[in-house]
C-alpha positions, -999 to +999 in steps of 0.1 A: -405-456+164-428-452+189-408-435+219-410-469+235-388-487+257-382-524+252-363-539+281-350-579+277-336-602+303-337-632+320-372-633+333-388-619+303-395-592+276-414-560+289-420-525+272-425-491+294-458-474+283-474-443+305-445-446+330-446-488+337-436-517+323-459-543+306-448-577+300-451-587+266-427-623+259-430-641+293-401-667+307-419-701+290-420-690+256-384-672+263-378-708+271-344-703+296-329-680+261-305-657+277-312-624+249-286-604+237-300-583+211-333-567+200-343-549+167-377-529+153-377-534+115-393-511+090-427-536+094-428-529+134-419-566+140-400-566+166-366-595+165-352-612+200-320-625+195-310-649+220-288-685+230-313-703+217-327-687+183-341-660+172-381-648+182-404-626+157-431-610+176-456-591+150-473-556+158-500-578+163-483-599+191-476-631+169-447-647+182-424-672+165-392-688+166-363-696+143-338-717+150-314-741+133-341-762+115-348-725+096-314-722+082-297-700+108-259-716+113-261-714+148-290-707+178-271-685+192-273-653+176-252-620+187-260-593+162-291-580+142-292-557+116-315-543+092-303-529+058-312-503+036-331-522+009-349-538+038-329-573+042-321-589+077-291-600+088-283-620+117-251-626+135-244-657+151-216-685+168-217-703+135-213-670+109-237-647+095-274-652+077-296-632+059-337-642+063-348-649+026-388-652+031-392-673+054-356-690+061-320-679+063-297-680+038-257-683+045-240-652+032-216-656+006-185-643+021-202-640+054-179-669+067-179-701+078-191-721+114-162-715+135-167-677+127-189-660+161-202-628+145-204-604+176-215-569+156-227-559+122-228-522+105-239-507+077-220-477+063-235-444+043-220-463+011-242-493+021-212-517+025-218-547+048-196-551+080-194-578+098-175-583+131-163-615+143-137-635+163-116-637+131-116-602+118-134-575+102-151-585+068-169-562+043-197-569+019-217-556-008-233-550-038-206-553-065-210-546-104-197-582-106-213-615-093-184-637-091-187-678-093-164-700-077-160-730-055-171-709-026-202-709-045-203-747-057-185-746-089-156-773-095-130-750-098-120-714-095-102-713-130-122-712-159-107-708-195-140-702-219-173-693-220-202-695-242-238-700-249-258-730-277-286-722-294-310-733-268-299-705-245-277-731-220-246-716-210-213-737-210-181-730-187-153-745-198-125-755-171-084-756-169-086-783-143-122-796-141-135-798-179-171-785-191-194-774-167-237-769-176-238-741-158-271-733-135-275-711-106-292-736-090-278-774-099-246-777-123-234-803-146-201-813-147-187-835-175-153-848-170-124-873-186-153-899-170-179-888-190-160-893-224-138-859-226-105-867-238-090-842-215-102-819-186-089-788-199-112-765-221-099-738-242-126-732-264-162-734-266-181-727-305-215-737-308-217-752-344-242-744-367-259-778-365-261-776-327-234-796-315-205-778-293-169-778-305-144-779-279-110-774-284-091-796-254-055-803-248-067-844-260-078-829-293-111-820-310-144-827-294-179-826-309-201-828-282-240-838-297-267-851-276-245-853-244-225-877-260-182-865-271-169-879-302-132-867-302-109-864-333-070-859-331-052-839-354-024-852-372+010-833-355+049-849-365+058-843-324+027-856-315+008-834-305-026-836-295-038-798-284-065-777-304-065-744-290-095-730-310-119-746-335-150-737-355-171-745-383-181-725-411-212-722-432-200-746-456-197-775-428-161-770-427-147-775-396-108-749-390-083-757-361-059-737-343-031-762-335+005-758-325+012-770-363-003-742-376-038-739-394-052-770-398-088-780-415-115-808-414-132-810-449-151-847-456-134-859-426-105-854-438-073-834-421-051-811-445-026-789-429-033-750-445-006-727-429+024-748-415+040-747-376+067-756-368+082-773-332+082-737-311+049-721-298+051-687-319+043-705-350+012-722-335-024-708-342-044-699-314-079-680-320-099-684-353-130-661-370-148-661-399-155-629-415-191-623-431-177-626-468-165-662-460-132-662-452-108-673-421-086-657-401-064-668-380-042-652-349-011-667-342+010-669-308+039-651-325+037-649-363+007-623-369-021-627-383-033-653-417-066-644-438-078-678-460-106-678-489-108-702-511-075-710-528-060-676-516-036-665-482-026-631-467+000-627-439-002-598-421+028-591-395+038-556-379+050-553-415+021-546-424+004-522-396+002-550-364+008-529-330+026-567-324+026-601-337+010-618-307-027-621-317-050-632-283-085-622-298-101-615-328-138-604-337-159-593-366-183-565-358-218-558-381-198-533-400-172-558-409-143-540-389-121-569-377-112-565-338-077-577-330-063-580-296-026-584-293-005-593-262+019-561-259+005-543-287-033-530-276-061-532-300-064-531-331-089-529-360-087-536-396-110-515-418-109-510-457-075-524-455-059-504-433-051-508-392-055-485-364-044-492-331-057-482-295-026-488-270-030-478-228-009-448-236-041-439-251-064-445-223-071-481-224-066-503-195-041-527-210-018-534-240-027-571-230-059-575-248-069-617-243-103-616-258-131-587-270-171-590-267-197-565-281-231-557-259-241-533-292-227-502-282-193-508-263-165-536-270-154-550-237-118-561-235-101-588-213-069-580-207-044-589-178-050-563-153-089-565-153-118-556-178-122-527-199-152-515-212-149-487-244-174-472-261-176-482-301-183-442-303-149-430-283-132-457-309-150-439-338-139-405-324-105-413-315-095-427-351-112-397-364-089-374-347-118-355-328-109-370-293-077-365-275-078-399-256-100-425-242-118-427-214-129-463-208-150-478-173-123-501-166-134-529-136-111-547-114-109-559-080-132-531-063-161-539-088-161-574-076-139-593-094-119-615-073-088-616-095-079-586-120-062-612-142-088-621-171-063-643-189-062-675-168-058-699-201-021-701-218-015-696-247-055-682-254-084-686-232-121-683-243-125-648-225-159-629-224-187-634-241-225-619-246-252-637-238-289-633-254-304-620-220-277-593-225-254-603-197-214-601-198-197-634-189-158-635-182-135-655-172-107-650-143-080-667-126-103-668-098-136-676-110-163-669-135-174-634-135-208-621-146-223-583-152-253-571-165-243-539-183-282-525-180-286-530-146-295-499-132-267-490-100-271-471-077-255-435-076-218-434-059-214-414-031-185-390-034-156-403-010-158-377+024-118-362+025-106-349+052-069-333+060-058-357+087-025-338+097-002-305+087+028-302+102+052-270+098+089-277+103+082-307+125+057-284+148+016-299+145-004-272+133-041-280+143-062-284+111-092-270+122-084-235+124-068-212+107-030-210+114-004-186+116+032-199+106+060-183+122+089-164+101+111-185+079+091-218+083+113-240+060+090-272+057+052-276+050+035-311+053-003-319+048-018-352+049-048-360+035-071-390+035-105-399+018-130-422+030-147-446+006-151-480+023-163-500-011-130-495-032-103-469-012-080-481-040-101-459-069-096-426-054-080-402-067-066-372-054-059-334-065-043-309-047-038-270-049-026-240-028-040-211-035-011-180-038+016-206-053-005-231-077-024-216-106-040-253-115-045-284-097-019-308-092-024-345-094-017-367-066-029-400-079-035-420-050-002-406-028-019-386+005+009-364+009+021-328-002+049-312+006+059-276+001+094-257+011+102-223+016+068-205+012+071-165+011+054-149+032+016-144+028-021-157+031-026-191+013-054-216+011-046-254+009-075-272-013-078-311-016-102-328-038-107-366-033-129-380-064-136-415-080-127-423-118-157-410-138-177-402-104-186-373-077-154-361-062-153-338-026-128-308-014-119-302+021-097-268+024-076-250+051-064-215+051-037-198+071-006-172+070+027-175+066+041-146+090+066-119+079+104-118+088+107-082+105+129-069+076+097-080+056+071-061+073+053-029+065+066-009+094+105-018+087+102-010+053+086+028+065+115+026+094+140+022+061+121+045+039+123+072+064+161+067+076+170+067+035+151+104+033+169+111+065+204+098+051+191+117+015+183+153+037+220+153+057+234+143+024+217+177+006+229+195+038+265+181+034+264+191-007+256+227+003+278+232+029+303+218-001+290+247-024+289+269+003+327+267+015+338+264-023+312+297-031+329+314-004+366+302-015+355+313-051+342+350-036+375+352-019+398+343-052+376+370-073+382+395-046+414+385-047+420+388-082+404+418-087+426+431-061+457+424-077+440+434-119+431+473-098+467+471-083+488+457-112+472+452-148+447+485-141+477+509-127+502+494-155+474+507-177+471+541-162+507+541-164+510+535-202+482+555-211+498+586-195+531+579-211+515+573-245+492+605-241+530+631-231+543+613-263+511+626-285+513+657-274+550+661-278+551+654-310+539+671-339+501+667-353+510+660-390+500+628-403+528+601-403+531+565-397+546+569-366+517+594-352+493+565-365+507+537-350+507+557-320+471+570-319+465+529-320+483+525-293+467+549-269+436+534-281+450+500-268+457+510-238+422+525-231+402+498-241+424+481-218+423+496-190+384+498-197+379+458-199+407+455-166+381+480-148+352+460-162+369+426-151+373+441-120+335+448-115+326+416-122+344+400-100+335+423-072+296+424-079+282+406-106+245+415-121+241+379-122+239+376-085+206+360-073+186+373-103+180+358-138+195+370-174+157+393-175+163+406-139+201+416-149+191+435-178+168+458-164+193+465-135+222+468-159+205+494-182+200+514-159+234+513-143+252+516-175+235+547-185+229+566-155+244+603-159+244+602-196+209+615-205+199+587-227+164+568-223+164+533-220+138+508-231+143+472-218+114+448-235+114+411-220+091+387-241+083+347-243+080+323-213+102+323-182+131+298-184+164+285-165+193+291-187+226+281-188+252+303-162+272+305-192+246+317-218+233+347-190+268+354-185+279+360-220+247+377-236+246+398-201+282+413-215+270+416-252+245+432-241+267+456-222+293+464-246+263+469-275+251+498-246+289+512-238+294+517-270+260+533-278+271+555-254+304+564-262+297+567-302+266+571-314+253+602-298+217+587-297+185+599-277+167+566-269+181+526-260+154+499-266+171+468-253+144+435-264+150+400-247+123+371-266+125+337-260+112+316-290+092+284-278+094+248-285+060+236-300+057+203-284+071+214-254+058+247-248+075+250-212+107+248-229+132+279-252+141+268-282+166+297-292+171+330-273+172+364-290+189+396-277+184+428-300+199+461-288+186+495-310+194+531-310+185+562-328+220+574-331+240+585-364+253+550-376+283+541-393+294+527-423+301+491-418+325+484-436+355+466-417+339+467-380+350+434-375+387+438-380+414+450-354+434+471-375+421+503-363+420+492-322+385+486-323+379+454-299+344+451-287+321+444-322+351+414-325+343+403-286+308+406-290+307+385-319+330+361-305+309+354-276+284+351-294+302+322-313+318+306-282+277+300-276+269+283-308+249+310-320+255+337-343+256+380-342+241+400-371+246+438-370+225+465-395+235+504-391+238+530-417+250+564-412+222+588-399+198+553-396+210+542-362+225+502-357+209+473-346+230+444-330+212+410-327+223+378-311+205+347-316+216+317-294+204+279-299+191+257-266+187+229-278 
């Protein structure tokens, strides 16, 4: 701590101060030690480990020497270490040691004297290595301190557990009978001392004192050290009490294979009858607060004695199963029951709810329950579970979706996660005044203190170990750029937490396919096939049940095929606007050519209406007219029908010479229906003297060809025959278009009104063809062929008014 330099060999132990070296242990009290390690603890002692010991020299230069005759397993010592709570360790040919004031202590776990520790480390999660000829070994500060032979008990299987009045607490043994237990000196009472058989499984402190131990020999009473054993009577012979305990009224209850069996004035009577198979047999007892006796049987449910009167209670009844392990009365007067197969369950106001591992708990295999007060703590087959009487509450109430139990197992310590060593029952855990847990295992007897204050878990450090894309490493630490239709995406993950690897859990998510996490469990692998292309972010989190958890993350791109990228899809944008503009072209060259054929047939029609239909005309008309004249002027049906017939033949020839216009030049041509009525007018009545007034009203709109075509000839005939009848002065020709309200853009109906000031007529008959009179009938039919209607008001000496209304809708 002080910048120095501390420099050990053969000849001595010097430290470099201002640029030279001092001597501070010279060779005599190095005594020919050959040093191989040197350590500065948090005191400024400094530690010399050498082949013959180990040397503490004080920051006042005290020097002194350990060696085999202060506990160390072997002189020569290879490692030193100092932990974080301040204890040295020390490393040597015979194992490992740890200075306890002023000697060394063997390490429980730390090995044994062929083991030649050559390094030791301690770890950010403050686990204990230790490196040595025969492997790596870990220790630390478990949840659990675990009691076994390694630690001078007789055996590693203990069946029961539990605790006389006087504070002593008793182990009993499958193999090795009752045990005094003492973390310093034991006492071990056997078949030699008295016991009728050395396996134990139950231990009941009796209300006068005395222990009741239920053996495989029978019934003991232990009192004063001394066993006084009683046999039950069995018709196979039996001798086995699997449970035993006596109530307030001195009574003494067995669980035996026979069934339900108790001692009352030393006498035996036989309650609830076996049989010869092990279901029948009774195998953990209780007494309830109001008196009475239950009893759990291996297979037949559950029996509740008081007085005179019995209840059976089977799966019938509202059992999760009829293989009662456990059962316990709490202050409320709930009765605890744990079942093999079947959870736990509790009976309250008559009536049982159940807690299975498909609701959270640890096991379905409940072997025995203990309360510290506020939690029940279940042994069950795959380790200990520890539930809080509040989540129970909760849970039965409806108000919590599931458990959430601190279960313990192997990583807290234990050495065995099977807490049901004794067959059929086993004493399991108990609650001790001091406030300790005790349990037992298949590999030794387990304690906890559930207020010990623990130190704070460190979240486990995750880190993505390897990503591999279609066989091809991608390098983790860096953002990556996948190539084009990569089929196969691996990541592998890992988490380091070196004092249980087994309890992490893992949760993946990538970002731009995953909404939520997914759960790994404990699998360190995630695969992912045919990404679309795009950015995404890979995100592992590594946590501990209940604890801090940690994310690690990686980002990169999955590249574009080229028919997915931004310039193809312009490239394809473009060509289809291209494709869409030759296409246009094409279509007009279409109209074009068929325009031009269309100009062509009119032409040619209208050649052959001027040189056939139009000259026939002339033709008639001439002949018709040297008939008129050649005969006489009287009236006569013959002079009438002929007078219709020249008229005929000129409206005839009028409509062929009209035809013929419009197919030469139509009005139409590149102008609208407005447009065409203000040329027409004027062309219709040029030379005759007769003003014309042409009034255009209402919004511009695109008709139909068909609609400008046929009101553009109404409107012509209503001014031809203007012309040719009515003798008037003045032509008011008025165009409106009548607007849709919600679509103000858009005609609704068109209206064409043609007026003069002429002499009018009387309209009576107009509309019929009787007298050669053809164009109020052709108006009006146009007018119809366009779904609207024509009305037409003229009296003699009033002028006439013609108007068309057409629908466009």
């Amino acid at each position: 701590r002080e910048h120095h330099l501390w420099v050990a060999g053969f000849s001595g132990v010097v430290k470099m101060t201002g640029g030279k070296f001092v001597p501070v242990i010279r060779v005599p009290t190095l005594n020919s030690d050959v040093i191989t390690c040197m350590l500065e603890d948090r005191q400024g002692n400094l530690w010399i480990g050498g082949s013959t010991g180990l040397i503490e020299r004080s920051p006042a230069g005290r020097i002194r020497r350990y060696d085999a005759r202060s506990g160390l397993p072997d002189t020569f010592v290879r490692a030193l270490l100092e932990d974080r709570d301040g204890n040295l360790w020390v490393g040597t040919n015979g194992g490992l040691a740890r200075l306890d004031g002023d000697r060394f202590l063997t390490a429980p776990g730390g090995g044994n004297r062929d083991d030649l520790v050559r390094c030791l480390f301690e770890d950010r999660e403050g686990n204990l290595w230790v490196g040595a000829n025969n492997g790596l070994t870990r220790l630390r500060d478990a949840a659990f301190t675990v009691y076994g032979k390694s630690e001078g008990l007789p055996s590693d299987q203990p069946n029961t557990v539990a605790q006389d009045r006087e504070g002593h607490i008793w182990v009993g043994f499958h193999d090795a009978g009752l045990m005094l237990f003492s973390r310093k000196r034991y006492r071990l009472f056997t078949t030699a001392n008295g016991l009728p058989s050395d396996e134990i499984f139950s231990i009941r402190p009796a209300p006068s004192g005395d222990l009741l131990l239920a053996t495989r020999g029978g019934l003991v009473r232990m009192h004063n050290g001394r066993f006084q054993t009683y046999v039950p009577p069995d018709s196979l012979g039996r001798r086995v009490v699997f449970d035993a305990l006596e109530d307030t009224d001195g009574n003494v209850w067995l669980a035996i294979p026979d069934g339900l069996s108790v001692i009352h004035n030393g006498r035996f009577r036989n309650l609830i009858p076996g049989g010869p198979v092990i279901a029948t047999a009774a195998t953990v007892l209780c007494q309830a607060r109001d008196g009475a006796i239950w009893a759990g049987t291996y297979g037949r449910g559950l029996w509740r004695v008081k007085g005179a009167g019995m209840q059976h209670y089977t799966t019938a009844d509202g059992l999760s199963d009829d293989q009662i392990r456990a059962l316990y009365e709490d202050r409320e007067g709930t009765l605890w029951i744990g079942t093999f197969g079947g959870g736990l369950d509790a009976l309250r106001h008559g009536r049982f709810l159940h807690f299975t591992a498909k609701d959270g708990l640890l096991s379905d295999n409940v072997v025995s329950i203990a309360d510290d007060g506020r939690s029940l703590w279940l042994s069950t087959t795959r380790g200990i579970c520890r539930i809080a009487r509040r989540q129970l509450e909760e849970f039965a109430q409806h108000r919590l979706a599931a458990l959430k139990p601190t279960d313990y197992g192997v990583e807290d310590g234990l050495r065995s996660s099977q807490c049901s060593p004794g067959y059929p029952t086993s004493g399991g855990g108990y609650h001790t005044a001091d406030g300790k847990m005790w349990f037992t295992t298949s590999r030794g007897l387990a304690e906890i203190d559930p207020a010990a204050r623990r130190e704070p878990e460190l979240a486990p450090v995750v880190h993505i170990a390897e990503i591999t894309a279609d066989r091809r490493q991608v390098d983790p630490a860096r953002a990556g750029q996948l190539p084009p239709g990569t089929e196969r995406l691996q990541v592998r993950y890992t988490a380091i937490h070196l004092s249980a690897p087994e309890r992490v859990q893992f949760f993946y998510r990538l970002e731009g396919l995953d909404k939520d996490w997914v759960r790994a469990g404990s699998r360190r692998v995630a695969n992912f096939n045919s990404l679309p292309h795009g950015q995404y972010r890979f995100s592992v989190r590594a946590e501990l049940p209940d604890g801090p958890a940690s994310r690690q993350s990686y980002a990169f791109t999955v590249l574009p095929q080229f028919y997915e990228t931004l310039w193809f899809r312009f490239l394809c944008g473009g060509m289809l606007i291209l494709a869409g503009w030759a296409v246009y072209q094409l279509r007009l060259r279409q109209i074009r050519y068929r325009f031009a054929l269309v100009l062509e047939e009119r032409a040619r029609l209208a050649r052959e209406i001027h040189d056939t239909l139009a000259q026939g005309f002339v033709g008639i008309s001439s002949q018709l007219d040297a008939v008129a004249m050649a005969m006489p002027h009287e009236q006569s049906p013959a002079r009438k029908y002929l007078d219709i017939a020249r008229k005929m033949a000129r409206h005839s020839l009028t409509e062929a010479r009209r035809s013929v216009m419009d197919l030469r030049a139509s009005a139409l041509e590149g102008q609208d229906l407005a447009a065409a009525l203000q040329a027409g007018t004027r062309l219709w009545t040029a030379g005759s003297g007769v003003d014309v007034d042409v009034d255009i009203s209402g919004p511009p709109a695109t008709l139909p060809q068909e609609v400008e075509h046929n009101l553009l000839r109404i409107a012509q005939e209503a001014v031809t025959n203007v012309l040719k009848h009515a003798g008037a002065h003045k032509i008011c020709v008025k165009l409106h278009m009548e607007t849709n309200e919600r679509s103000p853009s858009r005609a609704r109906k068109l209206h064409l009104r043609v007026l003069d000031d002429g002499h009018g007529f009387e309209q009576d008959g107009v509309f019929s063809s009787g007298d050669g009179h053809f164009g109020l009938l052709g108006m009006r039919e146009r007018a119809e062929r366009l779904g609207g209607e024509m009305r037409l008001a003229s009296h003699p000496g009033e002028g006439t008014e013609v108007e068309v209304v057409v629908p466009l809708e």
